[in-house]
N, C-alpha and C positions, 0 to 999 in steps of 0.2 A: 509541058512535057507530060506525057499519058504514065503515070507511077504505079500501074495497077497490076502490072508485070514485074514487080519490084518484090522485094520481101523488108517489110523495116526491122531497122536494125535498133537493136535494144542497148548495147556493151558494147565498148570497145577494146586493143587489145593494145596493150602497154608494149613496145617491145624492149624496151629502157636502154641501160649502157652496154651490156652484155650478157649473150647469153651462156659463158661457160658460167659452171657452178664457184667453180675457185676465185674467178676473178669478183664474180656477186659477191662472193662472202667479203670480199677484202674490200670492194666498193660500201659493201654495209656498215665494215666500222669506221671507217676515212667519211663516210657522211652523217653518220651517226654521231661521231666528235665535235664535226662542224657544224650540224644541228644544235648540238650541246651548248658548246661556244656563243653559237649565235643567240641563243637565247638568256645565256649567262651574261655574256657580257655587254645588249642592249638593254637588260634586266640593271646592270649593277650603275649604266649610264644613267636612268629613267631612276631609280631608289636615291643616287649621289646628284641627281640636281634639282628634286622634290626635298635630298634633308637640306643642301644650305642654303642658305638665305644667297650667298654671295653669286650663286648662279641661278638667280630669278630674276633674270632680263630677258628681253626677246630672244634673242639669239639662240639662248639653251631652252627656251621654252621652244622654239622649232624644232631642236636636235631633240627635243624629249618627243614630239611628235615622229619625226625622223625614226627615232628607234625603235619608238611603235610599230610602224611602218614596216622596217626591218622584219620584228617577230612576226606582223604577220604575215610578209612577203615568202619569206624562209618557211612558215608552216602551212601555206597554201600546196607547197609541192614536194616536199622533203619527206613528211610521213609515210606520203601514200608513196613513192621514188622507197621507203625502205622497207614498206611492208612489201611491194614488188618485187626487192631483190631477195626477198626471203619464201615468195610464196610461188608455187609451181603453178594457180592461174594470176596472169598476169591483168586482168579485166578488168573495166571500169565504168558504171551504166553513163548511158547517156547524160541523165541526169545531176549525175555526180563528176560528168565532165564538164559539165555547161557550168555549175558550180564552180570548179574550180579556173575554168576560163573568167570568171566574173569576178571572183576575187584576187586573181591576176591585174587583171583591168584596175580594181578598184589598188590595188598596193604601187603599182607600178605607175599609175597616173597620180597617184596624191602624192610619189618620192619626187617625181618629176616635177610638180607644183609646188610642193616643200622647200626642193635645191632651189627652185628659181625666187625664192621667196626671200630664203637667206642670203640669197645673192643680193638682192636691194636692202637688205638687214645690212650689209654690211657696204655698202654703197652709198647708207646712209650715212652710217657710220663712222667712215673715212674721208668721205667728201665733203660733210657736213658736221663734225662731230658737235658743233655748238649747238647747233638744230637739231640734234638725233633725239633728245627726249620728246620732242615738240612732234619731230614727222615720225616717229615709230611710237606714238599711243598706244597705249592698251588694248585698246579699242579696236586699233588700226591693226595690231598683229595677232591679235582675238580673231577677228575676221579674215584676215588673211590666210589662218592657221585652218577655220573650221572651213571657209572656202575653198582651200586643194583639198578636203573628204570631199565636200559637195561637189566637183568638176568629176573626183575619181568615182565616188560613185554614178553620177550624172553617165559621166563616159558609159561607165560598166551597166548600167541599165540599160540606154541604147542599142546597145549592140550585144546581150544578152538576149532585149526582145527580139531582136531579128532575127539570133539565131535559133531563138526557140521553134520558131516558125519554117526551119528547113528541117529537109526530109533524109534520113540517111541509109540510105539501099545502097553503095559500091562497098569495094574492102573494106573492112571495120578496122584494119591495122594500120596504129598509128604509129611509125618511125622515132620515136620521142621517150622520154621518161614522164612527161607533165602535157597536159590537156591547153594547145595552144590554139589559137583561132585561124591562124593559117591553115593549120592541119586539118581542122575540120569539114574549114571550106572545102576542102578540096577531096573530102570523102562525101560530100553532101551531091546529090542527084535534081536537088531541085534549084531554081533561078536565084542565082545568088548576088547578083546586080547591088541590091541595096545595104547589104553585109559591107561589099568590097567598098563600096563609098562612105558607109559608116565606118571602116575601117581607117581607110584614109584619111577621113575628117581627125580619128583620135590621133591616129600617127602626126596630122601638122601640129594639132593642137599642143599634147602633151607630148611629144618626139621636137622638134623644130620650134614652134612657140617658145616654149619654156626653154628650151635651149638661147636662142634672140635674146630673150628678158637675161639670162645671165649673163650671156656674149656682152650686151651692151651693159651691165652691170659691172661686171669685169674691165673693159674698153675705159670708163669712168675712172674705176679706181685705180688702173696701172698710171693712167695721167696723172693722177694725184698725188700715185707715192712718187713720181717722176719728177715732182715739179719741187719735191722736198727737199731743201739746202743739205741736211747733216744725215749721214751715212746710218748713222742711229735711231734718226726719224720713218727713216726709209722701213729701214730692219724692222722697227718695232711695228709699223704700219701692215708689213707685209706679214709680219705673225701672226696678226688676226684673222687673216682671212684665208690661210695656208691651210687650216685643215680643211675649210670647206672647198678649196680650189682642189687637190685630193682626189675629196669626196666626189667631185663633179666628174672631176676627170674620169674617175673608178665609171663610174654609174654612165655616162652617156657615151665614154668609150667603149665597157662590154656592150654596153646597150645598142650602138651602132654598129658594131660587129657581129651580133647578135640576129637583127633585123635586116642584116644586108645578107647573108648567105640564106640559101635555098632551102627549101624546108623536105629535103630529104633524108635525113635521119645519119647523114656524112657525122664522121666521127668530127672533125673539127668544128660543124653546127653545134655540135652536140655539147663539145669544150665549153664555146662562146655561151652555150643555154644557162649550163652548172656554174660561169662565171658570172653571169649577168643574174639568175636569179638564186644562188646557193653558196657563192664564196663573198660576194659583195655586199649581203646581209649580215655578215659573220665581219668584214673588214672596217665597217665604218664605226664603232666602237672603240676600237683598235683605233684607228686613223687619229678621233677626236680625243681620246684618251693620252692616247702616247705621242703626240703633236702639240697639246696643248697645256699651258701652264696653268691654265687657273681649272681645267678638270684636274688635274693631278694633284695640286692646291686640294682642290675638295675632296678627293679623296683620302690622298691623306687625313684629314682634318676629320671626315667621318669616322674613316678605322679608327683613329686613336681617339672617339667617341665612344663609340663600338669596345674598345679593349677599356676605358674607363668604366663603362659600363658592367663589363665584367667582374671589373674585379671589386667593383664594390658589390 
């Protein structure tokens, strides 16, 4: 295509959740709390399983990555999502979109890699508890761990270079509050062939891959608690792995509702966006905290370290 009748385009234009003034304000402090939240209380998960020692197994050692993940999935789109609703230009350079498309990529494929990771953690776990020291090494969840950064960053370099390489001369307004790759595609003028298939690729990869790996992780362990004689074995089987089943559910249920509606800036896409990247980072905290006995065990056991502390 001859782009020389074109004018490139620098900025783009946010148009976010809304444009009256009253309802921005009220969107400013409802995301401003859940910003807060979210970084307090992946903060206070990540400090309560670095102090005790009793949650330095794989498992928490995921969910400490996990909450990572979290803060920086929540602050790839939330700050700029609230300086927007506070500022009369709505703009954002190219560059500073490709940015946050790329660490999109990289948070949202290492959570994807993470859950299906803790999914065989705990597949280990149940299925094989005799074996679990033996098949979840150090070693083995060391690498597993820094392996979903390396696929998300992997992903996110792929299809960052592609997109560096398109041209963008049509509307510069993007229907959205956050810089997603749909959207750009589809304001880009030049041959976008190789985006749409690197696209694709990440969507099986980390969308459906890592979904499979937990599906049949899962498939495994309901056999197992199934096959268990006393009512209590069952129970206590299925406690372990209830917050992460949850978590799953939270993350690839917004997440496919998310990626199946049309990328027109409809208020219900729009629901789906704030649920999949801005209440689910603020949720899993919460899920793994108020679900689970041996986080709340620890925490207790910190604060009333924490207030021993004091008072001597």
């Amino acid at each position: 295509m001859d782009l020389g009748n074109y004018s490139t385009i620098t900025e783009f234009i946010l148009l976010g959740l809304s444009a009256n003034p009253h309802i921005q304000a009220a969107l400013f402090v409802l995301f401003l709390g859940i910003y807060l939240l979210t970084i307090m209380g992946n903060l206070m998960l990540l400090l309560v399983i670095r102090a005790d020692f009793h949650l330095h197994t794989p498992m928490y050692f995921f969910l400490s990555h996990l909450s990572f993940v979290d803060i920086c999935f929540s602050s790839v789109t939330v700050p700029k999502m609230l300086e927007n609703l506070l500022s009369q230009k709505k703009t954002i350079s190219v560059e500073g979109c490709l940015t946050q498309v790329f660490f999109v990529f990289v948070a949202a494929g290492t959570e994807a890699c993470l859950l299906s990771v803790m999914a065989y953690d705990r597949y280990a776990a149940i299925c094989h508890p005799l074996l679990y020291g033996q098949i979840m090494s150090k070693q083995l969840y060391m690498q597993l761990a820094w392996g979903s950064w390396g696929l998300g960053f992997l992903d996110a370099f792929i299809n960052i270079f592609l997109a560096m390489k398109m041209v963008f001369c049509k509307a510069q307004i993007i229907p959205h509050f956050s810089c997603e790759m749909p959207s750009l595609l589809s304001l880009s003028c030049s041959d976008i062939s190789r985006n749409l298939i690197a696209l694709l690729c990440s969507t099986l990869l980390h969308g459906l891959g890592t979904f499979l790996l937990v599906f049949l992780s899962y498939a495994c362990i309901i056999t197992t608690i199934l096959s268990i004689s006393s009512t209590t074995g069952r129970s206590k089987a299925f406690s372990t792995c209830s917050s992460h089943l949850t978590a799953v559910t939270l993350y690839y249920g917004s997440g496919l509702l998310h990626n199946l509606m049309p990328n027109s800036g409809s208020p219900l896409e729009l629901i789906f966006s704030v649920q999949y990247t801005v209440v689910t980072p603020m949720l899993n905290p919460l899920i793994y905290s108020l679900k689970n006995k041996e986080v709340k065990a620890a925490l207790t056991r910190t604060l009333e370290k924490y207030l021993q502390h004091i008072r001597c």
